[in-house]
C-alpha positions as CSV (number, residue, x, y, z in Angstrom):
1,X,11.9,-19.9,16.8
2,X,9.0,-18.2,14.4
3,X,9.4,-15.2,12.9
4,X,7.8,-12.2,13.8
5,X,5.2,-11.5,11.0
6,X,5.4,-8.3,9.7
7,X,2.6,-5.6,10.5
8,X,1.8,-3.9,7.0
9,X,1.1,-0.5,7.9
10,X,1.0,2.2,6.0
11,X,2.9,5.3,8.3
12,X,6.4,3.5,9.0
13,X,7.9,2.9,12.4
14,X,10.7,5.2,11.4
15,X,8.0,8.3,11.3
16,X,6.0,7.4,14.6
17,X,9.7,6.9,16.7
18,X,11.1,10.3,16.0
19,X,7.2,11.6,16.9
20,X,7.3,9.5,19.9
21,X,10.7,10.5,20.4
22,X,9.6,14.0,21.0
23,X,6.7,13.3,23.0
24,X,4.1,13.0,20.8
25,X,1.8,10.8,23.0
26,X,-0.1,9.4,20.1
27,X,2.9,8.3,18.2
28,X,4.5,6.4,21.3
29,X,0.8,4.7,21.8
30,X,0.3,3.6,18.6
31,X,3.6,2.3,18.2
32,X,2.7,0.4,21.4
33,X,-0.6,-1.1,19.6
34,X,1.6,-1.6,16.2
35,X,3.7,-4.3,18.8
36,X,0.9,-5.8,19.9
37,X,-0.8,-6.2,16.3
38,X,2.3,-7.8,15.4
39,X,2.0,-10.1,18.4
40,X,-1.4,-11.2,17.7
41,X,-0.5,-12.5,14.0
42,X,0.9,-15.1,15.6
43,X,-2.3,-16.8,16.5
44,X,-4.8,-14.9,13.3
45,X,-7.8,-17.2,12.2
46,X,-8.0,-17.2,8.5
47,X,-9.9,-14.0,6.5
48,X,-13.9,-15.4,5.9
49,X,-14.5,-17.4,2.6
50,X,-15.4,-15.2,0.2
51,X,-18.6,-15.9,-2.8
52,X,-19.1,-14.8,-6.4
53,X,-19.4,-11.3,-5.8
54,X,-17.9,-8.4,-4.4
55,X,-19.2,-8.6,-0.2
56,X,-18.3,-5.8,2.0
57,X,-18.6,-5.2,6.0
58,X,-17.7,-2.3,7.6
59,X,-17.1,-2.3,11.6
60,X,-17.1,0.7,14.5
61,X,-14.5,-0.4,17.2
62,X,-15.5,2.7,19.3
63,X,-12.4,4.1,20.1
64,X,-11.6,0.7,21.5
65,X,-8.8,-1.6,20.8
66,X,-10.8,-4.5,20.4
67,X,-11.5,-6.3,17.0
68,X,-13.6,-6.3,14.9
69,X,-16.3,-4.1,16.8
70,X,-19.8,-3.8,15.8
71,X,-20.9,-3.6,12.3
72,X,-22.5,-0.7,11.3
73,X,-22.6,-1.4,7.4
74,X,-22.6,-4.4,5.1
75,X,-23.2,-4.9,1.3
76,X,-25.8,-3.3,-0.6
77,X,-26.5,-1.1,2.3
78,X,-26.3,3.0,1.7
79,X,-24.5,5.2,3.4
80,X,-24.5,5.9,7.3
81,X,-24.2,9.4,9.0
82,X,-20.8,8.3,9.9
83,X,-18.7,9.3,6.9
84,X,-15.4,7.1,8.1
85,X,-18.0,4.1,7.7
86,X,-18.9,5.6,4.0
87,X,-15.5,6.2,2.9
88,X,-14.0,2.8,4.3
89,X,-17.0,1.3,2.3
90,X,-16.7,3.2,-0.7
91,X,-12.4,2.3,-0.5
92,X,-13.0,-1.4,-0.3
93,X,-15.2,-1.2,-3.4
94,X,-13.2,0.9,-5.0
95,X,-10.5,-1.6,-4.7
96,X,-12.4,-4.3,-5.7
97,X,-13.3,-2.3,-8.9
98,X,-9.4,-2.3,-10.1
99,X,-8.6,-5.8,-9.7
100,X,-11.7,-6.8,-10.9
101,X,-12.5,-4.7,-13.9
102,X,-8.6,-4.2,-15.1
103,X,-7.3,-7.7,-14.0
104,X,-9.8,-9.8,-13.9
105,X,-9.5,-10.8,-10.1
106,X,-12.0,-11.4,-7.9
107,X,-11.3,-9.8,-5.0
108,X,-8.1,-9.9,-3.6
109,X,-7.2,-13.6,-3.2
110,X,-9.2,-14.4,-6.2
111,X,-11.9,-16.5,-4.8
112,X,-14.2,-13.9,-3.8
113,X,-12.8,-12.8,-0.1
114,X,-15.2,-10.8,1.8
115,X,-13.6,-7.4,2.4
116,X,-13.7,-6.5,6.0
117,X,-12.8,-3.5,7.7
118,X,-12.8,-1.8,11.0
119,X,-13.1,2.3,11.9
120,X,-12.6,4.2,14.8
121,X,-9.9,1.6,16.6
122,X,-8.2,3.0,19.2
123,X,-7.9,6.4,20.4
124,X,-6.0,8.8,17.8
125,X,-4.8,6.4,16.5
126,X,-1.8,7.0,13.9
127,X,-2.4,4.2,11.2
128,X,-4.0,2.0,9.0
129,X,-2.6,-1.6,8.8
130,X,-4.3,-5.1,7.1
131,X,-3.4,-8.0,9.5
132,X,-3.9,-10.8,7.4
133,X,-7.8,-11.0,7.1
134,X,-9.3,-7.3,7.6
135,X,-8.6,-3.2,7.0
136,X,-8.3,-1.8,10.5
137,X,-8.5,2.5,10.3
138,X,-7.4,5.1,12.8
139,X,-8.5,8.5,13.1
140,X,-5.4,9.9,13.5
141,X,-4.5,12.7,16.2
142,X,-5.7,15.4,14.4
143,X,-2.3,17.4,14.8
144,X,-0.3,15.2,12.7
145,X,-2.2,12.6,10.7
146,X,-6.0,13.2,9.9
147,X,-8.8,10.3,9.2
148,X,-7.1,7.2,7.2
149,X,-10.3,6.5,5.9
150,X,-9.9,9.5,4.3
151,X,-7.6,8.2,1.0
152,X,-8.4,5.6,-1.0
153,X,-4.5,5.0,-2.0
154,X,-4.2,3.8,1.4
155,X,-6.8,1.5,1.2
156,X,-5.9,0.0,-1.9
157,X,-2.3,0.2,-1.1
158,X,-3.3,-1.7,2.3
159,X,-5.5,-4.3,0.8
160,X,-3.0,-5.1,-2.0
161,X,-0.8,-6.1,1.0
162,X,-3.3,-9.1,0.6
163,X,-3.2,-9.6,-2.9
164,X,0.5,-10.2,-2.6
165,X,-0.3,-12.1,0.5
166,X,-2.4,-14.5,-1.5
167,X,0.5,-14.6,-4.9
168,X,4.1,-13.9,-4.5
169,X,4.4,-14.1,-0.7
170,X,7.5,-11.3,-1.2
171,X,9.2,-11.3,2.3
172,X,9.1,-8.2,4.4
173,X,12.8,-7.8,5.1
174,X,15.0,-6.0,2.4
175,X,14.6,-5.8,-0.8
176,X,12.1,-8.2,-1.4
177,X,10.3,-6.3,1.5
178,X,10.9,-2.9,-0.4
179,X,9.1,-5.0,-3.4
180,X,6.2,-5.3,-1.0
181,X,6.1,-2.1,0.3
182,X,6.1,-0.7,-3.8
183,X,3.7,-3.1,-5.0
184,X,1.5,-2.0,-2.4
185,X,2.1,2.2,-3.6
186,X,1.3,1.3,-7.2
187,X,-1.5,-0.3,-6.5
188,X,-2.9,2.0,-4.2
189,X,-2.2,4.5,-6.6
190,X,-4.4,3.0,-9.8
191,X,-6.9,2.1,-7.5
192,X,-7.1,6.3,-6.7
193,X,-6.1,6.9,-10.8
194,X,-9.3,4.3,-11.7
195,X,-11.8,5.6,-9.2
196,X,-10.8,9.5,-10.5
197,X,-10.2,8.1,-14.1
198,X,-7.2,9.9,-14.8
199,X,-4.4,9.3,-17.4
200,X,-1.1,8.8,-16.4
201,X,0.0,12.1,-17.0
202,X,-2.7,13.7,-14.9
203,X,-1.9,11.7,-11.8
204,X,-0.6,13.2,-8.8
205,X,1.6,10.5,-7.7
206,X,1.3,10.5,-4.1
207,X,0.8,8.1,-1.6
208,X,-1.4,9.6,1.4
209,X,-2.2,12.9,0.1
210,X,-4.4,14.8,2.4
211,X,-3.5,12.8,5.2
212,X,-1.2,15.1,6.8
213,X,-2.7,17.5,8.9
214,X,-2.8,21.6,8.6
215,X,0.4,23.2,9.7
216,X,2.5,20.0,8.7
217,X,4.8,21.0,6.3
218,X,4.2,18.2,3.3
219,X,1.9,16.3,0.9
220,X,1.9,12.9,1.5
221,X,3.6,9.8,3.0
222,X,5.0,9.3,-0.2
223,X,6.3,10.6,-3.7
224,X,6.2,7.9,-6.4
225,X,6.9,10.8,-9.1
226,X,9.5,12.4,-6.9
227,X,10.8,9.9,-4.1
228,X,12.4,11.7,-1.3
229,X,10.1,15.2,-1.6
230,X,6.7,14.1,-0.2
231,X,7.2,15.9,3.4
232,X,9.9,18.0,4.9
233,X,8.7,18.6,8.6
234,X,10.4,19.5,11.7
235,X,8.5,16.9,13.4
236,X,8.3,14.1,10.9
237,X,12.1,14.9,9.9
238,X,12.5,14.6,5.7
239,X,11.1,12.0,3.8
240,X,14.2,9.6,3.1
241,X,13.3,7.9,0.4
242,X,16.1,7.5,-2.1
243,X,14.5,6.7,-6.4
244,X,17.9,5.3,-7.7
245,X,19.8,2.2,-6.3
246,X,23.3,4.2,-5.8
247,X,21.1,6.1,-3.1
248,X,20.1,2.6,-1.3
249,X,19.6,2.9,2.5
250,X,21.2,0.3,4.6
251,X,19.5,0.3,8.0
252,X,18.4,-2.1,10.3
253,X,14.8,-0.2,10.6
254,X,12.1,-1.0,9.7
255,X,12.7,-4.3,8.6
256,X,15.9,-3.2,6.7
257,X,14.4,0.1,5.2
258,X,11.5,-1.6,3.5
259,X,9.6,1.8,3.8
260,X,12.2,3.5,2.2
261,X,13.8,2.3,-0.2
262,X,10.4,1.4,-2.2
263,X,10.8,5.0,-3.6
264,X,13.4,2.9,-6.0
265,X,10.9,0.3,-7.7
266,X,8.0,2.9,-7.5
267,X,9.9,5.3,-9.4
268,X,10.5,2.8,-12.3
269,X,7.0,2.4,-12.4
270,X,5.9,5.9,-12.3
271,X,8.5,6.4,-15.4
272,X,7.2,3.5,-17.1
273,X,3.5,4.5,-17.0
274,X,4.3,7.7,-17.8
275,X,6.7,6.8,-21.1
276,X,3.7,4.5,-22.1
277,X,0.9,7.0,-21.5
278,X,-2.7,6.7,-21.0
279,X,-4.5,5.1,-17.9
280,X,-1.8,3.4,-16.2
281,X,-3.9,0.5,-14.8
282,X,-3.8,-0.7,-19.0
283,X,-0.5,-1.6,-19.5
284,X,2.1,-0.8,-16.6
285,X,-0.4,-1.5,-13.8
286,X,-0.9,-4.6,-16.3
287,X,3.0,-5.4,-16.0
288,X,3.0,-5.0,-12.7
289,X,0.5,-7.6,-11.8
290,X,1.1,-10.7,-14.9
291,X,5.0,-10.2,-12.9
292,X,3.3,-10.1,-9.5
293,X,0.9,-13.6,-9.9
294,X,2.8,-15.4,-12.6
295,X,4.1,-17.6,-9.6
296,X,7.2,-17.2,-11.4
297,X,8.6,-14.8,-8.6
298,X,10.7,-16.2,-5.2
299,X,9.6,-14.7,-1.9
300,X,13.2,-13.5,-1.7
301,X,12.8,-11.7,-5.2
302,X,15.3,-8.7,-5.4
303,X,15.0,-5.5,-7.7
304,X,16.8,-7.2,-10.2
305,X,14.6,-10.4,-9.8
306,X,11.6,-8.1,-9.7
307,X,12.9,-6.0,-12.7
308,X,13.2,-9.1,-15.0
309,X,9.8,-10.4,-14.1
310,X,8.4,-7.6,-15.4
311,X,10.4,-7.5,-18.8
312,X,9.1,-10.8,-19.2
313,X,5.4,-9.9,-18.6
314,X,5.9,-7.5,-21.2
315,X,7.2,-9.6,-23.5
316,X,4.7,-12.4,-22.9
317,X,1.7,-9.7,-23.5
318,X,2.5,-6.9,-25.4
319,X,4.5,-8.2,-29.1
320,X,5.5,-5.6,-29.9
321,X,9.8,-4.8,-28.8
322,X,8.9,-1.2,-28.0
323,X,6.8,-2.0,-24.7
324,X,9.7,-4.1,-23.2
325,X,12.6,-2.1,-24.0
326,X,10.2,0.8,-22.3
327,X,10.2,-1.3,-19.0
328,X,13.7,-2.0,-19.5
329,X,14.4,1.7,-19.7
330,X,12.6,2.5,-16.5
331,X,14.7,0.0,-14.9
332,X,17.8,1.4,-16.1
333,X,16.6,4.9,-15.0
334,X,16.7,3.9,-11.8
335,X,19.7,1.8,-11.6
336,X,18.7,-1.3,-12.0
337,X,19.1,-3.7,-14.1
338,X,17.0,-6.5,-16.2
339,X,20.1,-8.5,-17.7
């Protein structure tokens, strides 16, 4: 039998079931809709060629569940009224701008891939997912979660679901799907650090912030800086992620805790980038992605697997010792270990 492919989405199942749970309406539909996106991967057409330069198309779904909806902005347009169109727009370029000027990538599977995105799918919708060839953007229920256009983290964090689509392949179970699920947060976060040019040290960290809506008591989805502390809510429950291995959840959600125990590996980078200093898209985000695409890594990669990679991208780019026993250190902070 095939395997369900995973729906990379960036509020986990774990959060929308104990909403649902409770009766929030919203949560038990768009858990309904995540089934069906997972469904329809089974039979997704490939994402559209790409060409030399960064290509951008923005559609309106209406409120409708039906993909990809009309398009209301492409490339080298300017802005609409519609600022979910605008900030969708401006995410995907802003995403592009990080691989491309740090990395050297040309869009996220290297040859040029038109970025496509979607807006207003569904009715309150409660997430923002890529399905293999496009963005797609709820508008959340306005009690809980607010516009997901509204952070660029989770655009980049979404898109870079396609970048390790397109390069490692890291499986979405486990740890290697934990690697996924981190790989994903710290890109999303230097694409926001980039676009805001901020240092290291200024950085907030968080994955989501301003996504929650007034009243909910939290920041974000997400902590990088301090796993476990982005939202403490009696709806949403308390953010569970653990940032050292003895704290590892075993659970048969959500794909084996994929969701949650990614605080681990983002925490080692957070106290990598921060030990090095300066913009972390230089050298940790730099790591990060040489460990990433050096098609060195096994789909099946583990924290350990993962943690060695990116000693060895250290190694391989920076001469001198001090930057590797750095990422070695950040490794060890967490509980993990590169030998």
């Amino acid at each position: 039998m095939t395997a369900e492919p995973p729906l990379c989405a960036i509020v986990p199942p774990y959060v929308l079931d104990r909403l649902a749970e409770a009766g929030h309406e919203p949560a038990a539909r768009s858990l309904a809709l995540d089934a069906a996106h997972r469904t329809a991967r089974l039979t997704a057409t490939a994402p559209q060629p790409g060409g030399t330069r960064l290509e951008r198309v923005v559609c309106d779904a209406g409120h409708s569940e039906r993909l990809p909806g009309r398009t209301v902005r492409r490339e080298d347009q300017g802005p609409v009224p519609d600022q979910s169109v605008n900030h969708a727009y401006d995410g995907l370029g802003d995403t592009f701008a990080l691989f491309a000027d740090a990395f050297g990538r040309r869009s996220i599977d290297d040859q040029g891939l038109r970025l496509d995105a979607t807006v207003h799918y569904g009715r309150d919708y409660d997430n923002a997912f890529w399905d293999g060839r496009r963005m797609v953007f709820g508008d959340g229920d306005g009690e809980v979660f607010g516009d997901f256009t509204a952070c660029v983290d989770v655009i980049g964090h979404e898109l870079t679901h396609g970048v390790t689509q397109f390069t490692a392949a890291l499986e979405y179970r486990g740890q290697p799907g934990a690697l996924n699920e981190s790989v994903s947060d710290v890109f999303g976060s230097l694409v926001k650090q980039y676009a805001l040019r901020q240092d290291a040290g200024e950085a907030d960290w968080l994955i989501g912030a301003g996504l929650l809506a007034p009243g909910v008591q939290g920041v974000a989805l997400r902590s990088m800086k301090a796993p476990g502390t982005a939202y403490d809510d009696p709806r949403l429950g308390k953010d569970p992620q653990p940032a050292h291995l003895r704290d590892y959840v075993r659970t048969a959600q959500d794909n084996g805790g994929v969701h949650i125990n990614s605080g681990i590996p983002n925490h080692a980078f957070y106290l990598l980038a921060t030990a090095l200093g300066g913009p972390a898209w230089e050298r940790a985000g730099r790591i990060w992605y040489d460990a990433l695409t050096g098609r060195q890594l096994p789909g099946d990669a583990d924290f350990a697997a993962f943690a060695r990679a990116t000693v060895a991208a250290a190694r391989a780019r920076y001469p001198e010792p001090a930057v590797g026993d750095t990422v070695t250190a950040a490794w060890a902070k967490v509980g993990v270990s590169t030998a």
